[in-house]
N, C-alpha and C positions, 0 to 999 in steps of 0.2 A: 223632213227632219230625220237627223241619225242621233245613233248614240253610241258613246264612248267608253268602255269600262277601261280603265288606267291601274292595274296593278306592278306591284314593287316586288322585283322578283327574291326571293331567299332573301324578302324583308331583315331580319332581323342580322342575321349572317352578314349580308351587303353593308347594314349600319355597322358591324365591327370592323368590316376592311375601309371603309372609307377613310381612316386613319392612321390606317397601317399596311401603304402600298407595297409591301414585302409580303404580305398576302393574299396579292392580285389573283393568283393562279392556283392556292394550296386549300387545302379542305380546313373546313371552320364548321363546329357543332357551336351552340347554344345551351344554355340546359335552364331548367325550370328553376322555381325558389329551392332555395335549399340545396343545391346544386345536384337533384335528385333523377333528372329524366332528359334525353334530350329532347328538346323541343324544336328546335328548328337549324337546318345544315345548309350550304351551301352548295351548290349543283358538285362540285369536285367531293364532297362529303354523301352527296347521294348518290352518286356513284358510284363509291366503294359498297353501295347496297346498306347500309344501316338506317334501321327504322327510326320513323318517329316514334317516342313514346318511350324508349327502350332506355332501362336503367344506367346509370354512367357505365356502372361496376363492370356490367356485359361487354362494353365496348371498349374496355381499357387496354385490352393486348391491339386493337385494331391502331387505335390512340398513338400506342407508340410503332408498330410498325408503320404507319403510314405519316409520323410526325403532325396527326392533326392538330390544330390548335382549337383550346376547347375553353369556353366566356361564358360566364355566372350572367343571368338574363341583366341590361341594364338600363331598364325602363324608361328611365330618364333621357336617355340618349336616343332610344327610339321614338320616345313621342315627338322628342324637341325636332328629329330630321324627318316624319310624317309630317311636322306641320311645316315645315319650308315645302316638302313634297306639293303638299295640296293647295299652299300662297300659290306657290308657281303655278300648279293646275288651273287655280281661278283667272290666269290674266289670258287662257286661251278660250273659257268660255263663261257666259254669264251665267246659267246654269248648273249648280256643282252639288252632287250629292255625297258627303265623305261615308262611303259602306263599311269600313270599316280600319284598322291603324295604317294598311296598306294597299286599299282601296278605294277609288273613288268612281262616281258613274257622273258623264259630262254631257250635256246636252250638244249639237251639232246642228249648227244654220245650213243652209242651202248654199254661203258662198264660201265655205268653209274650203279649204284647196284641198287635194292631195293629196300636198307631202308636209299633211296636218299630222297624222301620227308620227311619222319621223322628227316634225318638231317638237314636239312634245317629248320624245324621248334622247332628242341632241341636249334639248334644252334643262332641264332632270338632270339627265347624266352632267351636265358642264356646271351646273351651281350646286348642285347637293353631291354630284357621284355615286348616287341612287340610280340601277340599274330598271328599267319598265319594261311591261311588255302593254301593249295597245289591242283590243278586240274593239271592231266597230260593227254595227248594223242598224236597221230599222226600229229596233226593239231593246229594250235593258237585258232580257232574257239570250237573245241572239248575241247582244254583244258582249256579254261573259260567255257563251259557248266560245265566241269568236278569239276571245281572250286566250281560253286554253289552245287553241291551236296557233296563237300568235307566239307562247312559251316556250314550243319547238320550233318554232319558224325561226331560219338566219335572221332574216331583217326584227325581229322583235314586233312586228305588227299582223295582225289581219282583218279586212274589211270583205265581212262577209256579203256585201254587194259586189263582189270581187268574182263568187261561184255561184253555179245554177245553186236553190234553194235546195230542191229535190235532192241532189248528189249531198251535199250538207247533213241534210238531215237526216240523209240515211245514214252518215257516217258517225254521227249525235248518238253514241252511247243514252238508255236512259237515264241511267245512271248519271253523268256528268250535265244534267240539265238544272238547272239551277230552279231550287228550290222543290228538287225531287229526294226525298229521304233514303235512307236504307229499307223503310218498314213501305214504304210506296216502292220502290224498284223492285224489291222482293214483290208484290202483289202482282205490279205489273205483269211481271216476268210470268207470273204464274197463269196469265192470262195471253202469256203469248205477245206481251208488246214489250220487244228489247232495245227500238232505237225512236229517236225522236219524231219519225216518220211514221210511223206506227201510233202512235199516239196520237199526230192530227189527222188522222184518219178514224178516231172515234167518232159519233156523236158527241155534241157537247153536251145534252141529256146525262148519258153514260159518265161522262168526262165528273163534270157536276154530285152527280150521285155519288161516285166510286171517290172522288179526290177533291169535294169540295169546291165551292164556288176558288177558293185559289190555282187548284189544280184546272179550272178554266180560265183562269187567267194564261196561265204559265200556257194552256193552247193554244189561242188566241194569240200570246204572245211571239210561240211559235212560229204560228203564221203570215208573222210581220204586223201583225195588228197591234198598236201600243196598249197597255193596258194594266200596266203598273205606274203608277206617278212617283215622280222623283222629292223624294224628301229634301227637299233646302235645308232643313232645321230638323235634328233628330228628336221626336215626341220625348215627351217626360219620362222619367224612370217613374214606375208604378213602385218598385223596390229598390232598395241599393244597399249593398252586401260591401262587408270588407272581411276580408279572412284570410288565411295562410296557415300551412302548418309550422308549427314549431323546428328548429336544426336540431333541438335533445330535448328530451323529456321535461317536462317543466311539472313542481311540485311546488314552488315556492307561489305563496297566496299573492304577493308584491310583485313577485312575476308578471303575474296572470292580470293584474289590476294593472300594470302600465302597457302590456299589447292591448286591455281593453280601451284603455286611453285615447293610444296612438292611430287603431282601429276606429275607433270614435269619432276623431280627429279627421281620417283620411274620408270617413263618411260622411261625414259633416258639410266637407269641402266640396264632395260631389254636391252635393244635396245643393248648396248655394249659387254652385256653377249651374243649375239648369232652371236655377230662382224659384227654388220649394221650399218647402215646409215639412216635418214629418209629425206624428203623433205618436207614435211610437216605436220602441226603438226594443227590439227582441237581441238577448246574446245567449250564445248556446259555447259548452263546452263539452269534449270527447276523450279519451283515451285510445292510444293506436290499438286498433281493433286487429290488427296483425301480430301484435305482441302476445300467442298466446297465452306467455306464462304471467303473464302482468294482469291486475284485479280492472276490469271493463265499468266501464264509465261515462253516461252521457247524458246531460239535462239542458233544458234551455229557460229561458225565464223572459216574460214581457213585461216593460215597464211603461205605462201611460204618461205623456206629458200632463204636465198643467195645461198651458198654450203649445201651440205646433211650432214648430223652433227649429229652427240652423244651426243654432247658437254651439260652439265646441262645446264650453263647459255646460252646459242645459242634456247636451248628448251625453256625452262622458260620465257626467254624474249618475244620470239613470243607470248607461252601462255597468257600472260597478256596485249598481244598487243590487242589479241584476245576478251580478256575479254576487254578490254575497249572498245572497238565496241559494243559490244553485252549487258555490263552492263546496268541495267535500276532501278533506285533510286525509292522505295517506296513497292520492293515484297521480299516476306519471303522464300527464295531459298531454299531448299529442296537437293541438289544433282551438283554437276559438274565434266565435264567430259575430263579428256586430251586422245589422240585420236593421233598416229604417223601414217601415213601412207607416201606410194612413198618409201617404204623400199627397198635397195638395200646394195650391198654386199661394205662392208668396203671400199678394197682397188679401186674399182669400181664409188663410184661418182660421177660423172660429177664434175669440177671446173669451178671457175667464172674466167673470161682470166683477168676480171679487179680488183678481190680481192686477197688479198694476206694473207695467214692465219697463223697465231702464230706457229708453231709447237707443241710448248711447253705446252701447256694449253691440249693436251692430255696426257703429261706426269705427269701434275698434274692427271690428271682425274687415271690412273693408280695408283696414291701415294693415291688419294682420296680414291677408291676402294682397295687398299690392306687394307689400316687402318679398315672402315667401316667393311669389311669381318673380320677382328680380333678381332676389339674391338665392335662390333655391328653397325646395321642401324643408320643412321643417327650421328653415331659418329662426324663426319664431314658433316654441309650441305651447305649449296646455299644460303641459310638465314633462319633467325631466325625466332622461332615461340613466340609469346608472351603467357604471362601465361591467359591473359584473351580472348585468342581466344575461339572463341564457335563452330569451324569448327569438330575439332578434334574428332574422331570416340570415342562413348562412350563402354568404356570396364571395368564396376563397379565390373567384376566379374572374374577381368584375373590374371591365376594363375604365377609365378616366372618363369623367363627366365632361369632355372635350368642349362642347356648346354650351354648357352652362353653369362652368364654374373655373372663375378666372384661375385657380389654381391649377387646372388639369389642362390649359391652354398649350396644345402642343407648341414644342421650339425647335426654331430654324438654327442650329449652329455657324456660326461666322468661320 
């Protein structure tokens, strides 16, 4: 048995040109909410050497000397072509584990051909125009190493049954081992172990003590020996967060009660999709701690359900119950945060012996969520947002909901 890691190369980058073949060949950054950092570029944008991370502002003389084109993040558009990505992935193997928006790890039979990774990335490339790169080996571990050296590779693949082990692993930075930290690579190092090779030459004793029964996995797996299992089904969120900073300073109370809403709303939504429950729902707010002439400001507040609920309005309500506790009239908010925890499995909540609850207001929430799933986010919400709200994430630079919203449907001119 092999295994396949299948990542989407300058993920986010690749999703804005696949609509806009005039820039096949030209550099494309990304940038965070709030159109504040860039987050992800294109191989022609990393080349010019500009970090990840790095404020727009810094980069705006590069911007215009090298005509980059630069896209407010658009979420939407990246989930909707990660999930054609990973459709496709499933028709090559029955085992499929999605690692993450641009990642996935595939199980591999014995009669599996080839010029298996090349179809998988003819194939990718010809229905989505999502570029891949393919790492294969014995292991989940070898075959993300295998991965990163497939990203420089012309052909886009590499099949680490392809080289001695030995020459591999000596060339296995420790650092690029997956599932090896910063705060572990430093240690290493300090002990004199810099490459992958080095490392399975410990005891696994040593291994075990020093890095935890995972850090003997991640040897072992080194070794070719399997020893990570592949998740079909991502475990339950223990917590689930929604937040963002604000595009300006938010003072207005009505503000702050419709991001906790919509916040609410967006958590909610998680919360349903993986068939939970929570019990309580914590919201905290802050003041930009950067502002240092501005008055500092940060409380959070937890609110108990009755019963443990998905429910939008059961959420939302608490959140703003919350914020009116913790509200304080005269600072320039910066950020807030809704916060589910006490998550437990759907059919499993504890009930209140003395409440008695609607039935029916999940079967809206079902009719709520088919629509929204069809006709886009927020099609239907919880309440309204006004036009002069200033909460609302600034995106002066986000390109057409192209897959999922008939109005952004590109046209072919006649």
């Amino acid at each position: 048995m092999r295994y396949a890691l299948v990542d989407c190369n300058t993920f986010y980058a690749s999703c804005e040109k696949v609509f806009r073949p005039d820039l096949r060949h030209k550099p494309v950054i990304v940038l965070s909410n709030n159109d504040g950092c860039v987050v992800a570029m294109s191989r022609e944008a990393k080349a010019l050497g500009i970090p990840r991370g790095i404020p727009l502002f810094k980069v705006e003389p590069l911007i215009r000397k090298h005509n980059i084109e630069v896209f407010s993040s658009n979420y939407t558009l990246y989930h909707d072509l990660s999930k054609r990505v990973m459709d496709i992935l499933r028709t090559f193997a029955a085992e499929l584990e999605i690692y993450s928006i641009d990642e996935a790890f595939l199980v591999l039979k014995g009669e599996d051909r080839d010029d298996f990774a090349e179809q998988i990335r003819g194939t990718v490339m010809t229905w989505t125009g999502i570029p891949v790169s393919v790492g294969i080996g014995p292991t989940k571990t070898l075959a993300k190493a295998a991965n990163k050296i497939a990203k420089d590779n012309p052909q886009g693949y590499y099949d680490f049954s392809s080289e001695n082990s030995r020459e591999f692993l000596t060339k296995l930075d420790i650092g690029d081992i997956w599932g090896i930290g910063r705060q572990y690579k430093a240690f290493l190092n300090r002990k004199g172990i810099f490459t992958a090779l080095q490392l399975t030459e410990q005891s696994d004793s040593w291994i075990k003590k020093n890095l935890t029964m995972v850090g003997l996995r991640t040897k072992w797996e080194l070794e070719g020996r399997p020893s990570i299992d592949m998740e079909m089904a991502p475990p339950p969120k223990k917590g689930i967060l929604s937040s963002k900073s604000f595009s300006y300073p938010v003072t207005d109370f009505i503000d702050l009660r419709e991001a906790a809403a919509d916040y609410g709303t967006t958590a909610s939504g998680k919360l349903r999709r993986q068939g939970s429950v929570c019990r309580y729902v914590n919201i905290s707010v802050s003041t930009n701690n950067f502002r240092k002439t501005d008055r500092q400001y940060s409380n959070a507040a937890t609110i108990e359900l009755a019963v443990p609920s998905s429910y939008p309005p059961d959420i939302i309500c608490a959140a703003q119950k919350g914020l009116e506790r913790i509200y304080r009239k005269g600072y320039k908010y910066k950020k807030i945060t809704v916060y589910l925890t006490g998550i437990e499995e759907e059919q499993r909540g504890q009930l209140d012996l003395f409440l008695k609850e609607d039935p029916r207001k999940y079967q809206v929430m079902k009719s709520i969520d088919k629509i929204n799933k069809k006709y886009g986010r927020n099609t239907l919400n919880c309440m309204s947002k006004r036009d002069t709200s200033r909460w609302q994430m600034k995106r002066e630079k986000l390109s057409p909901l192209y897959t999922t919203n008939w109005k952004d449907l590109p046209l072919i001119p006649l």
